[in-house]
N, C-alpha and C positions, 0 to 999 in steps of 0.2 A: 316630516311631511304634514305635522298635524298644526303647525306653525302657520302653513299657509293659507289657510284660514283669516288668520287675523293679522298677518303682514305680507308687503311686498314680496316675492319673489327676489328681487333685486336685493335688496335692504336683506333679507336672509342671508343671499350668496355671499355679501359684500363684509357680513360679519364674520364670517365662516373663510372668508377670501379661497373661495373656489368659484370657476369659471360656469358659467350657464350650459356650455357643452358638455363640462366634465360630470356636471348634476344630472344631465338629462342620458348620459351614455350609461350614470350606473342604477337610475329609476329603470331604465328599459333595461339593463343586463339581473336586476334584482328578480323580475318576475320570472326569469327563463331557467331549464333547468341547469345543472352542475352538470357538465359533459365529464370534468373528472371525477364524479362522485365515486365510481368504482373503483378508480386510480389510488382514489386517496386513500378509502376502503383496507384494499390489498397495501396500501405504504404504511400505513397503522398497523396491521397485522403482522407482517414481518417486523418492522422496527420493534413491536414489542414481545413477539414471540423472540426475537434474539437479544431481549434484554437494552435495546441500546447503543448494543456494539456496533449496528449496521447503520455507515453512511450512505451518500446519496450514489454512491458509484454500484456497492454491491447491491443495494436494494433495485438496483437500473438492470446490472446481469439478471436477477430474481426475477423481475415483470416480465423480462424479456423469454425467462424460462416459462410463464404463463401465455408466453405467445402475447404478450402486450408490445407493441414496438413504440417504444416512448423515448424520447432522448434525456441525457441524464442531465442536462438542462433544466429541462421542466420538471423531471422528478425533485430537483435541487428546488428549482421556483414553489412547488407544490411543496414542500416538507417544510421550508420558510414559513409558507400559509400556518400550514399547521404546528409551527412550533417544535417541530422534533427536529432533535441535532446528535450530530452521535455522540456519546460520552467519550469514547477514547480519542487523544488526541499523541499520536505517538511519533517522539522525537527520536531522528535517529544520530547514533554516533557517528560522527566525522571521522576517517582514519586519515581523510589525505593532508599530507605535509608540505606538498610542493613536491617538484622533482626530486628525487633521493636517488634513484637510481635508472637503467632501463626501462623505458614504457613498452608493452606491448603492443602490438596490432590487436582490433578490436575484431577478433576472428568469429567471435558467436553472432555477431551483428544482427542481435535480436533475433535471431534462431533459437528459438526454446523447445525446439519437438525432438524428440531422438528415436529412433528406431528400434534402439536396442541398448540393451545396459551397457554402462562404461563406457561410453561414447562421447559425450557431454555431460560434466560436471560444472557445478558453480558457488563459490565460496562466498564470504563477506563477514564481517566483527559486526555485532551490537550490544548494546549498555541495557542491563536490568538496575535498576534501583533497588536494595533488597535490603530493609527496617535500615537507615544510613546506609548502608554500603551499596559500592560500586561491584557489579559483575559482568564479564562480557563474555557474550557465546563466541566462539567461532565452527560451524558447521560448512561439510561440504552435502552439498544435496547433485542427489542422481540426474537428469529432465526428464530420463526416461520414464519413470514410475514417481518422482519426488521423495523416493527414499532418503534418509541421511545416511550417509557413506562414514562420517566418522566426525567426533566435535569436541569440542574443550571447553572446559568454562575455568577463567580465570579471576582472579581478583583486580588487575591491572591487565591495561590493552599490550601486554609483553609480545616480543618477535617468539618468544618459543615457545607459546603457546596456538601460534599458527604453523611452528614448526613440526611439535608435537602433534598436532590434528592429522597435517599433514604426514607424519609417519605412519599413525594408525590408518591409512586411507593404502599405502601404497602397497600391503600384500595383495589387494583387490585390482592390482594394477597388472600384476604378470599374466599376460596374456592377451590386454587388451588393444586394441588397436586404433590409432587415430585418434584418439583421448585429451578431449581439450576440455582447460580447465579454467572457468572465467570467472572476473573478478571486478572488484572497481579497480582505484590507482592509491589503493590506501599507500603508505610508505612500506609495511610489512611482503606486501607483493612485488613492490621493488625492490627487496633484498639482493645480493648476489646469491647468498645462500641458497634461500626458496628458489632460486629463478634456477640455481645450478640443479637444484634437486629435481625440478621438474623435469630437465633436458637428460640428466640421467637416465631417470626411470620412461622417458620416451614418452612426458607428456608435451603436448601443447600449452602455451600459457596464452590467456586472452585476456585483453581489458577493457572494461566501457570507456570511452570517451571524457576525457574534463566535465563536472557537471552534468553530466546526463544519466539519472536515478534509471530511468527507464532499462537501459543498457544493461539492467543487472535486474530488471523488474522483477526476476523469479525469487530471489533474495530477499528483496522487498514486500513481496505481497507474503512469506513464508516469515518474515520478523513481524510484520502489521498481522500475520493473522495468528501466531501464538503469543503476543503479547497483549490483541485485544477479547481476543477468546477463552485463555488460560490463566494470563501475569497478571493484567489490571484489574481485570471481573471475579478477583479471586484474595480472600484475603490471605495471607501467607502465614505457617504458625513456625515455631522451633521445633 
């Protein structure tokens, strides 16, 4: 500004190659206040009260629990502003093969509420990295309370290490009723084996759809939130 003074307007813009509108929209948007100033405020406080771990999706639940209705949109445009990114960036394991055996019907169809224990279960594999090695969970979790019902951790994505979970899972089974148990399409759920086991013990078997993370989203948010709250933010000893 303090340029104009002693040069053209024009001959400024033209060095700088920005438009005369776009000069004049951010002189007048400079002197007014920051309507997000609060916003951004409270996105700085969480982001570093949790270390980092939190991107733009959870930090949008958080405002919202402040009674802010912001869309996570702008929460994402506003954190850009400010340079804050979440640290954890977390991959997950592929289990699917291609068809291998029977698919299931996609019975939970993003139904995640249960009324009562044993009702709806939902399983899935994923990879820790741990000093070079490979480890993979497998857990089944309740929807009713998000308890884990029974899990393995193996050193390889082996079928009887999902078999084994699944053993420890089904004394918890007698009695129950209508007990569907949902999954992606890794190749290990399409076993014959698992698939016989389940129909034994009178469970239901469910699958998410081809591609669609979401379909198993409780899974998902339960590996994304113990690997970037406990595995990654955490140094590991012997």
């Amino acid at each position: 500004m303090e340029l104009r003074h002693q040069f053209d307007l024009d001959i400024l813009l033209s060095c700088v190659k920005m438009a005369r509108s776009t000069f004049y929209y951010y002189s007048k948007k400079a002197g007014q206040p920051d309507k997000y100033e609060r916003v951004k405020s409270l996105i700085s406080r969480i982001y570093h009260d949790h270390k980092g771990r939190y991107g733009y999706r959870r930090i949008t639940l958080l405002l919202k629990r402040y009674g802010m209705a912001i869309n996570h949109k702008a929460v994402l445009r506003l954190m850009e502003e400010m340079k804050l990114r979440s640290l954890i960036r977390v991959k997950k394991y592929r289990s699917y093969r291609g068809d291998i055996g029977k698919i299931a019907p996609n019975i939970l169809n993003r139904d995640f509420k249960a009324d009562r224990p044993y009702q709806k279960w939902a399983t899935d594999v994923t990879e820790f990295k741990v000093k070079g090695r490979k480890l993979y969970l497998s857990p089944i979790i309740d929807l009713f309370n998000q308890e884990i019902i029974s899990y393995e951790i193996t050193d390889r994505p082996l079928f009887k290490g999902v078999m084994d979970m699944l053993k420890k899972s089904l004394p918890l089974v007698k009695g129950a009723e209508q007990l569907v148990l949902h999954s992606d399409q890794g190749w290990q759920y399409q076993m014959q084996k698992y698939q016989q086991s389940l129909r034994e013990n009178g469970i239901s078997q469910s699958m998410s759809r081809k591609g669609n993370c979401l379909d198993n989203a409780v899974m998902e948010n339960f590996f994304g939130t113990i690997k970037s709250e406990l595995f990654y933010m955490n140094q590991l000893r012997n």
